[in-house]
C-alpha positions as CSV (number, residue, x, y, z in Angstrom):
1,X,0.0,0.0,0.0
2,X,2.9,2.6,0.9
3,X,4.6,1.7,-2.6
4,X,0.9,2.4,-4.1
5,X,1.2,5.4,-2.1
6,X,4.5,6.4,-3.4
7,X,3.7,5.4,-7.1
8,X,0.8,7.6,-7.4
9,X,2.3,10.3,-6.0
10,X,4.9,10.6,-8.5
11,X,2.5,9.7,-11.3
12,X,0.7,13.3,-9.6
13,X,4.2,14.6,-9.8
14,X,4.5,13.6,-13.3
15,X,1.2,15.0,-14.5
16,X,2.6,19.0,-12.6
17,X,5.7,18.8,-15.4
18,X,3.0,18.3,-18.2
19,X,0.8,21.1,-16.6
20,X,2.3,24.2,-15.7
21,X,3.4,22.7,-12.2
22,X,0.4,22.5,-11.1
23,X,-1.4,20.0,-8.8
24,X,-4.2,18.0,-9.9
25,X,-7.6,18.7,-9.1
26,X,-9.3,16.7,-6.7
27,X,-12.4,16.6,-9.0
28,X,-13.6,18.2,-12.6
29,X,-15.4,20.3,-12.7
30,X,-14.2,21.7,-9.3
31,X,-17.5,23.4,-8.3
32,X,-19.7,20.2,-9.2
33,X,-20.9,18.5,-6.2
34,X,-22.9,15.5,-7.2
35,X,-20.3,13.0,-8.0
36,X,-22.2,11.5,-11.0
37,X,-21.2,14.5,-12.5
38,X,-17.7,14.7,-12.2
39,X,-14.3,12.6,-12.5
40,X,-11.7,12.5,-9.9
41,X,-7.6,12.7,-9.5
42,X,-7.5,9.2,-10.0
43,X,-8.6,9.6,-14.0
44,X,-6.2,12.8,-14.2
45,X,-3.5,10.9,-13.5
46,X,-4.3,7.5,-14.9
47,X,-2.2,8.4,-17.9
48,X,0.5,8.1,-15.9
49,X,-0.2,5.1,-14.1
50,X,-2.1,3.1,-16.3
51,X,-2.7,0.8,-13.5
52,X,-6.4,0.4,-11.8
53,X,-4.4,-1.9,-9.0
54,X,-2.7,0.8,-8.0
55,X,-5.6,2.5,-6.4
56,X,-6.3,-0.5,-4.4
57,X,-4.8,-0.7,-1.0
58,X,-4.0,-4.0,-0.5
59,X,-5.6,-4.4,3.2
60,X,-9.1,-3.3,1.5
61,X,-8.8,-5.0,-1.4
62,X,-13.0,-4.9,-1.4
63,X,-12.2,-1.3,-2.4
64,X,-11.5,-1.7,-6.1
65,X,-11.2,0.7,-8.7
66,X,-12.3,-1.7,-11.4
67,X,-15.5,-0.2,-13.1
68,X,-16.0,0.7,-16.6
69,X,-15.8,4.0,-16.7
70,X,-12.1,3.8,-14.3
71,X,-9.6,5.5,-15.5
72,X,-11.5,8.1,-17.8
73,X,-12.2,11.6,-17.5
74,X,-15.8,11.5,-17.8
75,X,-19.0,12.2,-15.8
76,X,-20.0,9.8,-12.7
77,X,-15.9,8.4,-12.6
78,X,-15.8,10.2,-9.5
79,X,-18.7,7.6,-7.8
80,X,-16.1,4.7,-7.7
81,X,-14.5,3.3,-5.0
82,X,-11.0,3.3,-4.3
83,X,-9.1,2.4,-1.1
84,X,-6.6,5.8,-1.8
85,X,-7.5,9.0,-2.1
86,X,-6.2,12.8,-2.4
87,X,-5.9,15.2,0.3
88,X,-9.1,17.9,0.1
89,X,-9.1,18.6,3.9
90,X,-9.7,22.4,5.2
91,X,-11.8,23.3,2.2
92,X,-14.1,25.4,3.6
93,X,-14.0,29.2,2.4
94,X,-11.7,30.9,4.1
95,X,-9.5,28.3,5.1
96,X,-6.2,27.2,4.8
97,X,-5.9,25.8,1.0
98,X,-6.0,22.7,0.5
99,X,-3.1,21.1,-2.8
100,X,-6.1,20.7,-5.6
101,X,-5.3,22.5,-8.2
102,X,-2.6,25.0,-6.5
103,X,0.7,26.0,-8.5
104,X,3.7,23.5,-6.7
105,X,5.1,26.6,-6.2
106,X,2.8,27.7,-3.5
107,X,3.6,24.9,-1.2
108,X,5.5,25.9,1.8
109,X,7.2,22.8,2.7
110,X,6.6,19.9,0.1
111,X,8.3,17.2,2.2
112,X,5.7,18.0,5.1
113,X,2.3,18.4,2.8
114,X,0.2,15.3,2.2
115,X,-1.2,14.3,-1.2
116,X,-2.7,11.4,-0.8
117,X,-4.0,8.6,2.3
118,X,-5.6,5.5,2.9
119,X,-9.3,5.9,2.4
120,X,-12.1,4.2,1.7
121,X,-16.3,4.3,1.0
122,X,-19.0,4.0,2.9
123,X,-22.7,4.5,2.2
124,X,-22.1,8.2,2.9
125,X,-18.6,8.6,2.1
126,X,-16.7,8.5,-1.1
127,X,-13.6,7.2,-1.7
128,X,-11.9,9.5,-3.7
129,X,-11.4,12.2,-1.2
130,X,-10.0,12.5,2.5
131,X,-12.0,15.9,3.2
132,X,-14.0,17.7,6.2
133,X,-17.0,15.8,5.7
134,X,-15.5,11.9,5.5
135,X,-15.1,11.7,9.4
136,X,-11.1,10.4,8.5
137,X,-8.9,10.9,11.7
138,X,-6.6,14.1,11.0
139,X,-5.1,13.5,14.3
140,X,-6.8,16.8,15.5
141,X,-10.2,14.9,16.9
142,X,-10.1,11.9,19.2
143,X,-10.9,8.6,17.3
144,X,-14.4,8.8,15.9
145,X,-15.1,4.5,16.0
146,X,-17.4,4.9,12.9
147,X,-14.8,6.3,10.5
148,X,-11.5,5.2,12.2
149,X,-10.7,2.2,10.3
150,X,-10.0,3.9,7.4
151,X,-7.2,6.0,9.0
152,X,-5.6,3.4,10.6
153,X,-6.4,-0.3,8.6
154,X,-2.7,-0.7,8.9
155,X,-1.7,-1.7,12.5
156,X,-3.3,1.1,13.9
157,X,-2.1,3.5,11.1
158,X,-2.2,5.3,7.8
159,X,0.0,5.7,5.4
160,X,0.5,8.8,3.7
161,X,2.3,10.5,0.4
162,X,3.5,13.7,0.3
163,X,4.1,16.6,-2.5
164,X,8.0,16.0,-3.0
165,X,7.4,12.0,-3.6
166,X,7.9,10.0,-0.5
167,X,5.5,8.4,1.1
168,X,5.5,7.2,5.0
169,X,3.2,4.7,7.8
170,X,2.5,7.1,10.6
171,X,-0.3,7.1,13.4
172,X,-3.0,9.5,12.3
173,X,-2.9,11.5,16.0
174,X,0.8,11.9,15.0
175,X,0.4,14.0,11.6
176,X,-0.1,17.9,12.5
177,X,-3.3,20.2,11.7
178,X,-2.8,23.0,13.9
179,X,-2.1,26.8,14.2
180,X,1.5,26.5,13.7
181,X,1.9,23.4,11.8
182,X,-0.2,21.5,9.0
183,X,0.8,18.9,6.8
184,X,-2.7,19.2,4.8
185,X,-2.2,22.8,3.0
186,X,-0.2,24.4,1.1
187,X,0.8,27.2,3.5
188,X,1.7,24.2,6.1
189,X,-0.1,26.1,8.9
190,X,-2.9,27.8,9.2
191,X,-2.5,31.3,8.8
């Protein structure tokens, strides 16, 4: 799962040389809500995996990215599961910003901001996204049982890639989101 991690990550890396240096979008359009509607990082980058298993952690491997439409840019793509998924926490307005769609140049401290994490769906939740709505442990909240196992399927933790490439296990409570230091936007605190 880390070296799923790790390959995506520089497939996301890949896909900034080709496009200004600029990170993906979490989803296209980036103002559609309804998921039937849009497609997801994980058919942005495709191209550069060319690999559905690679979305697939291997401890949920019920969380496949096989359906038809996987791997396209097109309407409704962003509806299938997947057990990894791109960083889209602190969206709100007025928050810090969040690495979809943002110029690489804007990130503070690349080593220390996280692209992508273990995920996964549930009735309510899709899988392409760790955001403010998914319930996934940020390591700011105590353990919320309904949600937790997707932060921390592997023994207890999560593993996590990160903007300049490399990719790491780490306990969720263990990755910062606070004044001084966050590792899920661009500014790498919140200002």
């Amino acid at each position: 799962c880390t070296s799923n991690h790790k390959q995506l990550c520089l497939a996301m890396i890949m896909y900034m040389g080709d496009n200004d240096q600029t990170i993906s979008h979490c989803f296209r359009p980036p103002n559609e809500p309804d998921d039937a509607n849009r497609w997801s990082w994980r058919a942005i980058v495709f191209p550069y995996v060319n690999d559905k298993k690679m979305y697939v952690c291997p401890s949920a491997p019920d969380w496949k990215y096989n359906a038809a439409n996987a791997g396209t840019t097109v309407p409704g793509e962003a509806a299938r599961d997947a057990g990894i998924s791109m960083a889209n926490v602190h969206s709100a307005a007025g928050a810090p910003i969040h690495p979809s769609g943002q110029p690489d140049a804007k990130v503070k401290t690349p080593a220390r901001m996280i692209l992508l994490g273990d995920h996964g769906p549930a009735a309510d939740i899709p899988g392409n996204s760790i955001d403010n709505n998914t319930g996934f442990i940020r390591g700011i909240n105590p353990p919320n049982t309904t949600h937790y196992g997707k932060a921390t399927r592997h023994n207890m933790g999560c593993n996590y890639a990160f903007a300049d490439g490399h990719a790491i296990w780490s306990k969720p409570e263990n990755i910062p989101c606070k004044q001084s230091e966050c590792w899920w936007v661009i500014e790498g605190k919140h200002p």
